[in-house]
C-alpha positions in Angstrom: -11.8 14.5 -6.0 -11.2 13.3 -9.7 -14.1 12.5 -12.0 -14.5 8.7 -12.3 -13.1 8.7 -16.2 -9.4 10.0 -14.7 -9.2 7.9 -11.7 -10.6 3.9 -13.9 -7.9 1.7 -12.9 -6.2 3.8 -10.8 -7.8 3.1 -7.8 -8.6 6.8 -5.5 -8.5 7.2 -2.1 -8.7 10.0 0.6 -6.0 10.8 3.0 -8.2 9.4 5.5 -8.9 5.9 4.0 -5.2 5.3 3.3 -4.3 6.0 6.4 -7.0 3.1 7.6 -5.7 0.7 4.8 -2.1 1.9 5.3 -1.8 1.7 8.9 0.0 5.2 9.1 -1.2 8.5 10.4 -3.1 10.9 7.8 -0.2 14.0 8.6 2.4 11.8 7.8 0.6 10.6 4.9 0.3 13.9 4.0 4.0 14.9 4.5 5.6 12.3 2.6 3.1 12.8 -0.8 2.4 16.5 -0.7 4.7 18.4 1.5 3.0 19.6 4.5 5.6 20.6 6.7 8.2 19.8 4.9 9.8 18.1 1.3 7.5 15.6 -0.2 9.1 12.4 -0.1 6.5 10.8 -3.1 4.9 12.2 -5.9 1.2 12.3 -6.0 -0.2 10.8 -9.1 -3.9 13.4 -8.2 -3.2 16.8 -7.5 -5.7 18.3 -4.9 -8.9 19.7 -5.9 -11.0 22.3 -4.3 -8.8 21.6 -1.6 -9.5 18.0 -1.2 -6.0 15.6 -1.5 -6.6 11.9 -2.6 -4.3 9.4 -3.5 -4.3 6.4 -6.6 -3.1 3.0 -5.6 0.3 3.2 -6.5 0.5 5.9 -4.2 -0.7 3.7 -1.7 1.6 1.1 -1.9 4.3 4.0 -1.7 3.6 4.7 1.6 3.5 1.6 3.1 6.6 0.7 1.6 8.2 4.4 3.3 6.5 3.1 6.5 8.5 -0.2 6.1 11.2 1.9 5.8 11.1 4.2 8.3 9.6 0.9 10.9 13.3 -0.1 9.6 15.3 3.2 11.1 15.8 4.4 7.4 15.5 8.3 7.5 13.3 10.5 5.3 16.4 12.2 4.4 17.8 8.6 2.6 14.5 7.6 1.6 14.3 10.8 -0.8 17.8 9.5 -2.2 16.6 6.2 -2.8 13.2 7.5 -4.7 15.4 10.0 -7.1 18.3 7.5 -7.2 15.8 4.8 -8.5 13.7 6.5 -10.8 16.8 7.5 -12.8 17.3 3.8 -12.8 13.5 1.9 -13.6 12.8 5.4 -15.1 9.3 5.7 -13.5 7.7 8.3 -11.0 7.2 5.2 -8.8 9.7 2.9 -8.1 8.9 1.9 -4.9 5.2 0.7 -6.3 7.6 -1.1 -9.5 8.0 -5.1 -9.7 11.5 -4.5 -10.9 12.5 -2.4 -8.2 11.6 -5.0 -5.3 13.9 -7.6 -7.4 16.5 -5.8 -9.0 16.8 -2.4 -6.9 19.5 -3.5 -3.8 21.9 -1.5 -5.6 19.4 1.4 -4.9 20.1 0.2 -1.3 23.7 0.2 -1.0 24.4 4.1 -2.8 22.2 5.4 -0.1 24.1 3.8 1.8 27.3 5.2 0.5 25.9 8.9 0.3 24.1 8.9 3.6 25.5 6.5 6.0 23.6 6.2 8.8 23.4 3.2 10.7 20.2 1.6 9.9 21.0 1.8 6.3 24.2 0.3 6.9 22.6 -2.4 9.0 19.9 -3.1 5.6 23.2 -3.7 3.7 25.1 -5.4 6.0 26.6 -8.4 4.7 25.3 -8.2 1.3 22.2 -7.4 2.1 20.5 -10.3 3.8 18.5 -8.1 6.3 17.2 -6.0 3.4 16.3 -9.0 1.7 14.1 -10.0 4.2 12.5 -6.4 4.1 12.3 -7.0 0.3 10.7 -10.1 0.3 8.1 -9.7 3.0 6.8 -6.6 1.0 7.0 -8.4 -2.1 5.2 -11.2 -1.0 2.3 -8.9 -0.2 1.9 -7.3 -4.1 1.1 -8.7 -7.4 2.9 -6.2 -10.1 1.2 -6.2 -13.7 3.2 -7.5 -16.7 2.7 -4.6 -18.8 4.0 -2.0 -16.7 5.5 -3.5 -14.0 3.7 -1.6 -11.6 1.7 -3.1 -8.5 -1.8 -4.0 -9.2 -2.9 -5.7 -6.1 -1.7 -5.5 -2.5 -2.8 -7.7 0.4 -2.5 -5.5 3.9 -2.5 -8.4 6.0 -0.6 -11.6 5.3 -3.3 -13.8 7.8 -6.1 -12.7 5.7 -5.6 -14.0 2.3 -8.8 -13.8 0.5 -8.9 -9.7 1.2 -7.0 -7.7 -1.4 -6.7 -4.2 -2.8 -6.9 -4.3 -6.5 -6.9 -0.9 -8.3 -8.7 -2.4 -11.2 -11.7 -3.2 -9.2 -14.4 -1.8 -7.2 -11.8 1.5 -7.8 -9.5 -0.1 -5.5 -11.6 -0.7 -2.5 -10.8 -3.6 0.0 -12.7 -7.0 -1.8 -12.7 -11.0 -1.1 -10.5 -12.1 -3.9 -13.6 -13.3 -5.5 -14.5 -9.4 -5.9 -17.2 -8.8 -3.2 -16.7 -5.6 -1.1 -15.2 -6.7 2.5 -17.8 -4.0 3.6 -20.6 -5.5 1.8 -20.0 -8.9 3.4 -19.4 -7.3 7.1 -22.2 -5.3 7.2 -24.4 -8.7 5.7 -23.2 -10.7 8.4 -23.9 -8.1 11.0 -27.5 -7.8 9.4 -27.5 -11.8 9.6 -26.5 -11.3 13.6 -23.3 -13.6 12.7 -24.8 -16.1 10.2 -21.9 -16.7 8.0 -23.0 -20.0 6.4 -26.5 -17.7 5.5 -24.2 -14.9 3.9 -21.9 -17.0 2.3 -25.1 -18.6 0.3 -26.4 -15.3 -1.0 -23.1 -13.8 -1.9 -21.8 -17.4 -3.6 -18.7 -16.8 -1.6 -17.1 -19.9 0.5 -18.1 -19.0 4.4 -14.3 -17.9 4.9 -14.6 -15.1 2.6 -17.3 -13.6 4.7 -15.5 -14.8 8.4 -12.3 -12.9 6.9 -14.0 -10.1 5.4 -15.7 -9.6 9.0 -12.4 -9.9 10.7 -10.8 -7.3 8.0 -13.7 -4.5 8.9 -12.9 -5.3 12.5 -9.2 -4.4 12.1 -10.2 -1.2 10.1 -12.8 -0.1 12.3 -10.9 -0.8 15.4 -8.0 1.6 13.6 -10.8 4.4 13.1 -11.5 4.2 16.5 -8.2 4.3 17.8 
């Protein structure tokens, strides 16, 4: 893996903890960002080192928004389209991780539609594009995208947890309460506490819902690791 100065904002994971945070299986992960098995989908912001593949947080986003996708019917075939189509347009390696794309990319949408038409593309476009919209805006809802860049700088991964978010500026983009306590940190208190949350809550200085939530957030990820 990168040495800590390359990686400071950026946010690092391995293929293995974005598949946990992701919700989509490592070899697919690493199909759509390296290649295995067949044409990368993404570009990878880390190349591997010593044989080890990680990914930055933009990259992370990425592949939750080609799961979205795919969950969608969308093939990998139209999804390459869209990537090169729209980083001719917002002109960065990322589009599908860019603010501007998630508000002003539909027209992305509809020439993949045009150049590949295949049904579930043509069902995201039917009638101006309500049903994408409502793909667009449940993903959007999930991000915060910074105002220099553009870029996505925070991602919640579940929408009934809204204290726990991903922030590539902090704690290298591990999984905090929003008030920047590791969900882990809080988990493994409360476990130590034998479910104590007021007790936790008190020595963190965290309301007792960040720790509950935290708890809950380990559970899901834990419960995906054992899967």
């Amino acid at each position: 893996m990168p040495d800590k100065q390359n990686i400071i904002g950026k946010g690092v994971y391995t293929v293995s903890e974005a598949a946990l945070l992701a919700r989509v299986p490592a070899p697919r992960i690493r199909a759509w960002l390296f290649g295995h098995g067949a044409d990368a989908v993404l570009s990878p912001e880390l190349q591997p080192e010593d044989g080890h593949e990680g990914l930055t947080f933009l990259n992370l986003v990425e592949i939750r928004f080609v799961q979205e996708l795919r969950a969608s019917g969308v093939s990998l075939q139209a999804i390459r389209r869209m990537v090169e189509n729209a980083r001719r347009m917002f002109g960065t390696d990322h589009p599908f991780a860019s603010g501007q794309f998630h508000t002003d990319g539909k027209a992305v949408f509809f020439q993949a539609a045009e150049e590949a038409p295949e049904k579930s593309l043509i069902d995201l476009t039917d009638g101006n594009g309500a049903m994408l919209d409502v793909l667009e805006t449940s993903f959007r809802r999930s991000l915060s995208f910074s105002d220099t860049d553009g870029l996505a700088e925070t991602w919640q991964p579940y929408a009934d947890l809204n204290r726990i978010v991903v922030d590539a500026h902090r704690q290298f983009g591990r999984p905090i309460d929003c008030s920047g306590v590791p969900t882990q940190a809080l988990a493994q208190a409360l476990r130590a506490e034998k479910g104590d949350a007021r007790k936790v809550a008190s020595w963190w200085e965290v309301p007792e819902e960040a720790v509950t939530q935290a708890a809950e957030f380990e559970f899901k990820i834990n419960q995906r690791l054992a899967a």
